[in-house]
C-alpha positions in Angstrom: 116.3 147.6 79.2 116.5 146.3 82.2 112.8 145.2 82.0 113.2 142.9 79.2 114.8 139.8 80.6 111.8 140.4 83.5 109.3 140.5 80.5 110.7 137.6 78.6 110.2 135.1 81.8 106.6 136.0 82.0 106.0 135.5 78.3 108.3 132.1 78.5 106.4 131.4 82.0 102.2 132.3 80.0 103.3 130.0 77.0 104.2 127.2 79.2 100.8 127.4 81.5 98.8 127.7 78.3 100.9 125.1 75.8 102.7 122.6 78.6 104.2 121.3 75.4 107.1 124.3 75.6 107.7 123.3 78.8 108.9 120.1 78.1 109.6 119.9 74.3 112.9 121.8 74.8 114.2 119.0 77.0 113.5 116.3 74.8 115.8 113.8 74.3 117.0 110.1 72.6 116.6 108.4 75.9 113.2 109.9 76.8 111.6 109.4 73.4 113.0 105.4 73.6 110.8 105.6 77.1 107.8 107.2 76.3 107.9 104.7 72.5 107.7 101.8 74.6 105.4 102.8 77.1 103.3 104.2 74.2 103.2 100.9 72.4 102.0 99.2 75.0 99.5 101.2 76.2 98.0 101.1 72.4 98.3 97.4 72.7 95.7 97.4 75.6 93.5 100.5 74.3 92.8 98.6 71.2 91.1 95.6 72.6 89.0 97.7 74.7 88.4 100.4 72.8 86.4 97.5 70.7 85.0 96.0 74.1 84.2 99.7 75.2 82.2 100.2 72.0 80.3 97.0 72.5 79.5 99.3 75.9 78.2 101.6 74.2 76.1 100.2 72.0 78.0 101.0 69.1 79.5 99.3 66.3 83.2 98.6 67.5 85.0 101.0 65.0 83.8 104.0 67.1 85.6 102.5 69.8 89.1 103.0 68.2 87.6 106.1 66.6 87.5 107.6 70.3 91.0 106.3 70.7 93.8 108.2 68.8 92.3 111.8 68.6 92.8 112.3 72.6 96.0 111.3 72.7 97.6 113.4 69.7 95.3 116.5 72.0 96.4 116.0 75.2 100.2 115.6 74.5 99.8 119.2 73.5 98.0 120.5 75.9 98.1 118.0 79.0 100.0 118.5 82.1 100.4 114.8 83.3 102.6 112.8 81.8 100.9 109.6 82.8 97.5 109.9 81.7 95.7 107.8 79.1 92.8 109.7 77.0 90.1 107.4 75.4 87.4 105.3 75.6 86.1 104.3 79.1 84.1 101.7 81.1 82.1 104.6 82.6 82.4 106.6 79.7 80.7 103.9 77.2 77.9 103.3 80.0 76.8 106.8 80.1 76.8 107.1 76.4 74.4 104.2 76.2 72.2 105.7 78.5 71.5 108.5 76.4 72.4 107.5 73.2 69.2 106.5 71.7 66.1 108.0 69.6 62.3 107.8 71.5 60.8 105.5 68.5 64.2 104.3 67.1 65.0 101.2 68.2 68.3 101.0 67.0 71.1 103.1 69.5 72.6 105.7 66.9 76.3 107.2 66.3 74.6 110.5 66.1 73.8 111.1 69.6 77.4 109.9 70.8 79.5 111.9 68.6 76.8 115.1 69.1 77.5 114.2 73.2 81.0 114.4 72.8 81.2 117.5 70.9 79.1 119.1 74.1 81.4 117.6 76.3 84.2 119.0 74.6 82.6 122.6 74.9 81.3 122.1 78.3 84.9 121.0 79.6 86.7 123.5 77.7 84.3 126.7 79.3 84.9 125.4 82.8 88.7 124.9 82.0 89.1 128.5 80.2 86.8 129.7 83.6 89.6 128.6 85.8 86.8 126.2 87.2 89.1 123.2 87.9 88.6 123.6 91.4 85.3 122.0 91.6 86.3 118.4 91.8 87.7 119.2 95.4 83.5 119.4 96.1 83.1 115.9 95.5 83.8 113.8 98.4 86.2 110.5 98.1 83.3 108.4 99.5 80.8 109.5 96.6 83.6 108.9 93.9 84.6 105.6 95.2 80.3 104.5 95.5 80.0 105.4 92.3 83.0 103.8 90.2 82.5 100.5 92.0 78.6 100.6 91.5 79.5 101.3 87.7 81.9 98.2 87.4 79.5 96.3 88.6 76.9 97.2 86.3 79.2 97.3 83.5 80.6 94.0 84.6 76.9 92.6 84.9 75.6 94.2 81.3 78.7 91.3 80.2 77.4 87.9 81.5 74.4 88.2 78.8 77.4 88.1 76.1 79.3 85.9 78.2 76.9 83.4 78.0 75.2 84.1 73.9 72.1 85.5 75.5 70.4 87.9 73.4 67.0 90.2 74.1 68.4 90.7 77.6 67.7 94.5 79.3 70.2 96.9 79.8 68.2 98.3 83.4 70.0 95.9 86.0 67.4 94.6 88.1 65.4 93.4 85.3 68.4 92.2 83.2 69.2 90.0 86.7 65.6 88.8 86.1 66.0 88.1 82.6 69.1 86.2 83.0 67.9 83.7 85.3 64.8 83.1 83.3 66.9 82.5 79.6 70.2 80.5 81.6 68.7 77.5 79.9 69.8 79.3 76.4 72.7 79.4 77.0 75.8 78.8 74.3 78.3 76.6 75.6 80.9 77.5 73.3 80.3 81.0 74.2 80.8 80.8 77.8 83.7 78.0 77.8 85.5 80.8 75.5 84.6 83.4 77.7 85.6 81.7 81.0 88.8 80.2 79.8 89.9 84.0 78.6 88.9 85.3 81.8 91.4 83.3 83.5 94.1 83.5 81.2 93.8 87.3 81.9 93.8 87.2 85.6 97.1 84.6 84.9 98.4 86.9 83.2 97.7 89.7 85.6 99.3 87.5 88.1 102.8 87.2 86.3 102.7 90.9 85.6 102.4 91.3 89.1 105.0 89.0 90.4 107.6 90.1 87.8 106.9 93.6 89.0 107.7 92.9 92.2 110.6 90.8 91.7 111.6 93.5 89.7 111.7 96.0 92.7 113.2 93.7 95.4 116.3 93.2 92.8 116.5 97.1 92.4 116.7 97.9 96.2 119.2 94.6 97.0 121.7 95.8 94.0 122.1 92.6 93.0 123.3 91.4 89.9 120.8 89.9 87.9 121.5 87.0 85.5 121.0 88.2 81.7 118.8 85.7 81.2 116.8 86.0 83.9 116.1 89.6 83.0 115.9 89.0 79.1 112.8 86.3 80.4 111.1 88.7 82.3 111.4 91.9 80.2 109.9 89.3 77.3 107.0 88.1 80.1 106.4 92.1 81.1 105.4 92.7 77.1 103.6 89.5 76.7 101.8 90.8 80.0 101.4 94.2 79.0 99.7 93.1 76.5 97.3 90.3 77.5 94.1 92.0 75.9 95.5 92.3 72.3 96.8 88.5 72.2 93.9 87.3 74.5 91.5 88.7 71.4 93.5 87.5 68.9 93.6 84.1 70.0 90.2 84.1 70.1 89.6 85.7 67.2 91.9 82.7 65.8 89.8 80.2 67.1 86.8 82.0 65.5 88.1 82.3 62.1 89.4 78.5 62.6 85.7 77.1 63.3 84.1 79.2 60.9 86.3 77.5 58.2 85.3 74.6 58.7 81.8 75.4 58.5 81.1 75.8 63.0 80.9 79.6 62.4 77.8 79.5 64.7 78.9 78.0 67.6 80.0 81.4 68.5 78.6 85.1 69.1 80.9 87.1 66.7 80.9 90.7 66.4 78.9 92.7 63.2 80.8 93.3 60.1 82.6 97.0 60.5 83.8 99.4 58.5 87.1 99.3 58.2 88.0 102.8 56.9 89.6 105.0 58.7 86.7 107.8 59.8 86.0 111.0 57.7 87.0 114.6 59.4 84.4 116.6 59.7 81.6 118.4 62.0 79.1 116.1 63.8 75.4 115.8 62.5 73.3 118.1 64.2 70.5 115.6 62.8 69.6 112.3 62.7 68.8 111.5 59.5 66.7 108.4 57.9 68.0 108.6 54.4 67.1 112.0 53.1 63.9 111.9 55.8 64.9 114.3 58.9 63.7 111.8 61.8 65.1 114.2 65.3 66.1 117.9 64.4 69.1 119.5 66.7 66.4 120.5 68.8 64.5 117.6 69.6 68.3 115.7 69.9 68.9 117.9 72.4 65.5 117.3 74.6 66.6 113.6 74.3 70.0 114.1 75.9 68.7 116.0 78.7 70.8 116.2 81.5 73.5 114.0 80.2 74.5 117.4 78.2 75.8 118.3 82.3 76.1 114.3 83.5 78.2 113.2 80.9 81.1 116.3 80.9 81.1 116.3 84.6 81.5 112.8 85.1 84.8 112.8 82.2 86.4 115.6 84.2 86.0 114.2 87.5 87.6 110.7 86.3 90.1 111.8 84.5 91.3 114.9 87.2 91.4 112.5 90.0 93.1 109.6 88.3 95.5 112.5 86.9 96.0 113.9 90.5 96.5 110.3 92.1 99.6 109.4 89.7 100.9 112.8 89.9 101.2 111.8 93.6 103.3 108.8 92.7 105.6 110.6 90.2 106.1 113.6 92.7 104.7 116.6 90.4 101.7 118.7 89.9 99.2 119.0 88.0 97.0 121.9 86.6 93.2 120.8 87.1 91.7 124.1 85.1 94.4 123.0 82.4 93.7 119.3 82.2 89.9 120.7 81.7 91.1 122.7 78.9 93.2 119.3 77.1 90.4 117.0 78.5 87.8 119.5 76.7 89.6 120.2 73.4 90.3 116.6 73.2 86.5 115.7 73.2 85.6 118.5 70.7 88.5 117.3 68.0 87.0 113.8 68.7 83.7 114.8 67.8 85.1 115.5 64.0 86.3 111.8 63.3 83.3 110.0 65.2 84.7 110.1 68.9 82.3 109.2 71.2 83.0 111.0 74.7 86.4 110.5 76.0 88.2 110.3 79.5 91.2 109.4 81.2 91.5 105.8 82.2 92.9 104.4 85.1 93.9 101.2 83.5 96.1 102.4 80.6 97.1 105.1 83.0 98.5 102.6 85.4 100.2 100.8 82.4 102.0 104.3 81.2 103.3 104.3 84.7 104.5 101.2 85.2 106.3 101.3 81.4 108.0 104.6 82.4 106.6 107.3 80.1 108.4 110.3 80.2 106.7 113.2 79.1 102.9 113.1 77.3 104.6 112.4 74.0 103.6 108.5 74.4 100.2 109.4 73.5 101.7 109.9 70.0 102.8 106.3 69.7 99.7 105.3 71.4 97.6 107.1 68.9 99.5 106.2 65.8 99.1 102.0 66.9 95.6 102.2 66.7 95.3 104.4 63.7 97.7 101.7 62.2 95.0 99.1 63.3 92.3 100.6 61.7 93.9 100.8 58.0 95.0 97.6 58.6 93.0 95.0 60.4 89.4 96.8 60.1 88.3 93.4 58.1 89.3 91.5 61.0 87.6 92.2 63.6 84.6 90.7 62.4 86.0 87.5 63.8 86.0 88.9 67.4 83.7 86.5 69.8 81.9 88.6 71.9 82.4 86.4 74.9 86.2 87.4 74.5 85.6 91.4 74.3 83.4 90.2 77.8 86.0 88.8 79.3 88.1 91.8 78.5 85.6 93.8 79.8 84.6 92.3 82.9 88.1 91.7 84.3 89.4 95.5 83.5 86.2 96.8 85.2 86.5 94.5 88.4 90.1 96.0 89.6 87.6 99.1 89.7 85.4 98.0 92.7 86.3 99.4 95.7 84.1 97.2 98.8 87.2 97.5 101.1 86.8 101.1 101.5 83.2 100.2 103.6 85.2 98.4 106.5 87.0 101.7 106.9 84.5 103.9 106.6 82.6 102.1 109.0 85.4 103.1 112.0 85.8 106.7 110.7 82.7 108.0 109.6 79.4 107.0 110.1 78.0 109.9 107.1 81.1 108.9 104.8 79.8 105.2 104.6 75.8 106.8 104.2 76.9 108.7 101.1 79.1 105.5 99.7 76.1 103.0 100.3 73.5 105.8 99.0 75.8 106.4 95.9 75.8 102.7 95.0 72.8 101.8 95.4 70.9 104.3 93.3 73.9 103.9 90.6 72.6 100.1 90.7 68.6 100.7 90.8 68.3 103.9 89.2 71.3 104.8 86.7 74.9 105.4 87.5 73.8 109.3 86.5 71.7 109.5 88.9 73.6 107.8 91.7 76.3 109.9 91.6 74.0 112.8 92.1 72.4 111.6 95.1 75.6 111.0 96.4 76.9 114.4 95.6 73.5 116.2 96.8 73.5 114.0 99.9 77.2 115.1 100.4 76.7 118.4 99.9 73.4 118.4 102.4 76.3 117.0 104.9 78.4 119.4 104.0 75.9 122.4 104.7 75.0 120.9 107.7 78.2 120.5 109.2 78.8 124.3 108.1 75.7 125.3 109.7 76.8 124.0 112.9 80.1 125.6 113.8 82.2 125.0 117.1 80.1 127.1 119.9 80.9 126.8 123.6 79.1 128.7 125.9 81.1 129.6 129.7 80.4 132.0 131.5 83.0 134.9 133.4 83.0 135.9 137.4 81.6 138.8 137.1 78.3 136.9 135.5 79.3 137.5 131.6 77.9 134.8 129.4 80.7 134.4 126.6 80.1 132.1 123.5 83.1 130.8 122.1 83.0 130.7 118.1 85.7 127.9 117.2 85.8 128.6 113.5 84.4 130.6 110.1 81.2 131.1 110.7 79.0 132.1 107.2 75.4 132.6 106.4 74.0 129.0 106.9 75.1 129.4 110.6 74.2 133.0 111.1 70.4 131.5 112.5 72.2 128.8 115.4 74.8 131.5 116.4 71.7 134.1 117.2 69.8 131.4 118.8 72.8 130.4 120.9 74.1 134.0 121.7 69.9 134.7 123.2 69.7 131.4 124.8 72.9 132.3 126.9 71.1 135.4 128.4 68.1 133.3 129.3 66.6 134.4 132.9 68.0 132.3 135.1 65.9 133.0 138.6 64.8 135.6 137.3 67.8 137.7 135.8 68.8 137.8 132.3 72.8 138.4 131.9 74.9 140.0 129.6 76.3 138.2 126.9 80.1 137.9 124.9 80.0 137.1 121.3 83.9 135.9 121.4 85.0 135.3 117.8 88.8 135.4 118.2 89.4 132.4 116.6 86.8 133.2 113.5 89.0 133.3 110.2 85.7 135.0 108.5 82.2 136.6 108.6 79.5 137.3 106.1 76.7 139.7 106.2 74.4 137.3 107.4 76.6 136.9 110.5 76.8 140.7 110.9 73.0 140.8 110.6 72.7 138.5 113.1 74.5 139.7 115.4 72.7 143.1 115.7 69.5 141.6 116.0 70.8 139.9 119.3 72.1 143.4 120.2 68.6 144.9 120.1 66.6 141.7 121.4 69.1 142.2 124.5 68.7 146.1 124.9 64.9 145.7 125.3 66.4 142.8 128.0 68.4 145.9 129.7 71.4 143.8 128.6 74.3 144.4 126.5 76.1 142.4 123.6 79.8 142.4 123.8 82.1 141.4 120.3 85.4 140.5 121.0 87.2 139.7 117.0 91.3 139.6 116.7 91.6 139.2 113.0 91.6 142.5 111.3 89.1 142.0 108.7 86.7 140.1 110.6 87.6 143.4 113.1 87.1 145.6 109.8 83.8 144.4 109.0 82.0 144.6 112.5 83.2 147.6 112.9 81.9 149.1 109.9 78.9 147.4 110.7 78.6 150.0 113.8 79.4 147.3 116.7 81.4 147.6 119.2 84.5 145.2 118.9 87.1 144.5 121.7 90.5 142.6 121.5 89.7 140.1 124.3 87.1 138.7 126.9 89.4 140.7 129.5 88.7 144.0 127.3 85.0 142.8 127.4 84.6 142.4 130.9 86.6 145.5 131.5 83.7 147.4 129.6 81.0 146.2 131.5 82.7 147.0 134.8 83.2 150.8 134.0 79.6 151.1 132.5 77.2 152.3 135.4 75.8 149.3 137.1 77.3 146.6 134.9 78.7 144.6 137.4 75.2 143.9 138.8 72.7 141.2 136.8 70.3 143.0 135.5 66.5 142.6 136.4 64.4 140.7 133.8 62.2 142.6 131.9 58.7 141.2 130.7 
């Protein structure tokens, strides 16, 4: 019996690591679901502008963009462990499925691809999260990650002046889109750009207020001061205005719109396509793209077209929405699971995938927004979630009056807060390679494809990495009575197995003449490999035909356990070293050289 309560715990302590819902839910209360409503709300009020702008990203109709934006959060309250994070549509999210949404001979991008990428990424995530495989987003270095988002804002940012300015036929590859640009400026439609500028800067206005109201906010908090009513009933009304600046910066320009267009100036403005306002079907993704009844790209032949972005695309969601998860979870002073944010992040993607999601992430944005509002527990995603479902019974018909300049302007200012040049001055003073990888990340994101800039970055990180590995901490001194120790300052593994032998032979070079014998000291190795044990014999029998003699001084019992059983000879200390060559017969003397 007295195993039970013992037995319990662990069940209690498994359903919480695998639901994080019954870790909370039980706790729930009035005053945390008034919270988490409000920050909710507002976060839905920002998601469902640019879930629209993020679809116009991706090439898709808009629809899909709120389509990716209420399954995630309705997921990951489930099975999430931060309670700040924001699921849905992203910036880098939308430009990747561009990339590899389309058809070789269709010329038209295709819903298809999207929702088939985000039922992948769904199983991809959800294999490496079940695999316990979280840990791999420690192997990306900050430098790459910080290359790559700012190279992808600016491409993202850039892929928005053709709208910005009614340009159409413009490329989506960035050095030939700059080109294009240029050459078509003359085209371009005033009332288009003199929308999409003046939203832009209501939107960094607004931006401004937030931020001065938030930090008016916090110097009233830490004076204890008593605030008049009215000043705080002004701000708290300023805060949601603020909050959300993307849903009434649309719909006042999607008043204006509707307003020309009545009276018969409709075309003075870029609007978006006609969409269908239904709320989507639930069911599996096509596994074809179909022309009618005419099959034109079987499953197959789908996936040859996706290629790598079956890998790019997955990996890229869980590394976004891990480390934004991890940064907040800083802020809020609790942890999070990275294998089970996989798991949420994955199963959120694959029930996307059955109402037309396209791949889905966490944001930083809306993240930051959840924060700042004061969510509680990952129950706002519900209210977040329901909004935009809300929105899509409801105002589908509408948002054929959207200018496109306006979704721009969204676009473009949300992306820039992304960029991250600041981080090059300081990279500059503490690591030469650091800044290599950021400036090789960026670039190739801006020439090549964001895809394959972060893989550059991350190969060229990892080269750095090896290299560094391959190169431990070795110091070579040498005793009075003529012992050549080499100090090994840390692990040392397989790719350094080659420049430890080299060093351990080079110390019992002739010198006039005499060859010496040599200390392998590695007292301060944490860990060795077979490699390393391989090595180190060899030197043992390249210095017996010398008529010299390898000592192996280890402290740490399994580095100790695995020499041993190796057949060497290991010795606590350098003393304990020397002390063995002085009793053998003649080891005090240098031996002659042998040729």
């Amino acid at each position: 019996m007295a195993e039970l309560p013992l037995s319990s715990d662990r069940c209690c302590s498994l359903l919480t690591a695998l639901l994080p819902i019954a870790g909370w839910l039980p706790k729930y209360d009035l005053q945390k679901l008034r919270q988490d409503a409000v920050a909710g709300l507002t976060v839905g009020l920002m998601v469902i502008p640019q879930g629209l702008a993020y679809a116009h990203v991706a090439e898709l109709p808009v629809q899909y963009g709120l389509y990716s934006a209420f399954m995630g959060p309705f997921v990951y309250c489930l099975l999430g462990t931060s309670k700040d994070a924001s699921l849905g549509p992203t910036a880098i999210m939308s430009l990747l499925t561009a990339s590899y949404n389309a058809a070789p001979g269709v010329t038209s991008k295709s819903a298809v691809y999207a929702v088939l990428m985000c039922f992948a990424c769904g199983i991809v995530q959800f294999l490496l999260g079940a695999m316990r495989l979280g840990v791999i987003v420690n192997f990306i270095s900050l430098p790459v990650v910080s290359g790559f988002t700012t190279s992808a804002a600016v491409t993202i940012a850039w892929s928005q002046v053709k709208s910005l300015l009614g340009l159409r036929g413009i490329s989506n590859w960035l050095p030939l889109s700059v080109y294009e640009i240029c050459r078509d400026i003359g085209r371009t439609k005033v009332w288009d750009l003199t929308l999409g500028l003046s939203c832009m800067a209501l939107l960094l206005v607004l931006m401004k207020i937030q931020r001065d109201i938030s930090k008016a906010s916090r110097i009233d908090a830490t004076e204890d001061g008593d605030v008049h009513l009215g000043v705080r009933s002004s701000r708290a009304f300023l805060a949601i205005v603020c909050s959300g600046r993307n849903a009434l910066i649309v719909a006042c320009a999607s008043l204006v719109a509707f307003s020309l267009k009545s009276v018969d100036l409709g075309d003075k403005l870029t609007l978006t396509q006609k969409v269908d306002s239904r709320l989507p079907p639930f069911r599996p993704p096509a596994f074809q793209l179909m022309n009618g009844t005419q099959v034109v790209r079987d499953f197959w032949q789908i996936v040859g077209d996706i290629g790598i972005g079956f890998a790019v695309v997955p990996f890229i969601g869980l590394v976004e929405s891990i480390a934004i998860a991890r940064v907040f979870a800083r802020s809020g002073n609790y942890r999070i699971d990275a294998s089970q944010e996989l798991i949420a992040i994955g199963l959120s993607n694959l029930a996307g995938s059955f109402v037309s999601s396209y791949p889905v992430t966490g944001s930083f944005t809306r993240t930051a927004i959840n924060y700042q509002s004061g969510v509680r527990t990952p129950a706002g995603g519900i209210f977040t979630g329901t909004l935009v479902l809300l929105a899509l019974a409801l105002l589908g018909d509408l948002f054929q009056f959207i200018p496109q300049a306006a979704l721009a302007a969204v676009i473009i200012v949300a992306v820039l807060q992304m960029t991250d040049f600041r981080m090059l001055r300081r990279l500059w003073f503490v690591s030469k390679t650091d800044l290599l990888e950021w400036l090789v990340t960026f670039l190739v994101s801006l020439a090549a494809g964001i895809q394959y800039g972060i893989l550059c970055g991350m190969g060229l990180s990892f080269a750095f990495l090896l290299y560094r590995y391959s190169r431990p901490g070795l110091e070579t001194s040498t005793q009075s009575s003529g012992l050549a120790v080499v100090t090994v300052k840390s692990a040392v593994r397989f790719p350094a197995a080659d420049g430890l032998e080299l060093s351990l032979v080079a110390a019992a070079q002739p010198s006039e003449g005499r060859v010496r014998h040599v200390c392998a000291d590695l007292s301060l190795a944490t860990g060795i490999d077979f490699a390393v044990v391989e090595a180190l014999k060899t030197v043992r029998e390249r210095l017996r035909l010398l008529s010299a003699r390898l000592f192996v001084v280890a402290r740490q019992p399994e580095v100790r356990q695995i020499l041993e059983q190796a057949g060497l000879s290991v010795f606590e200390s350098v003393q304990a070293a020397e002390s063995g060559l002085s009793a053998s017969a003649g080891a005090s003397e240098v031996t002659p050289l042998i040729t």
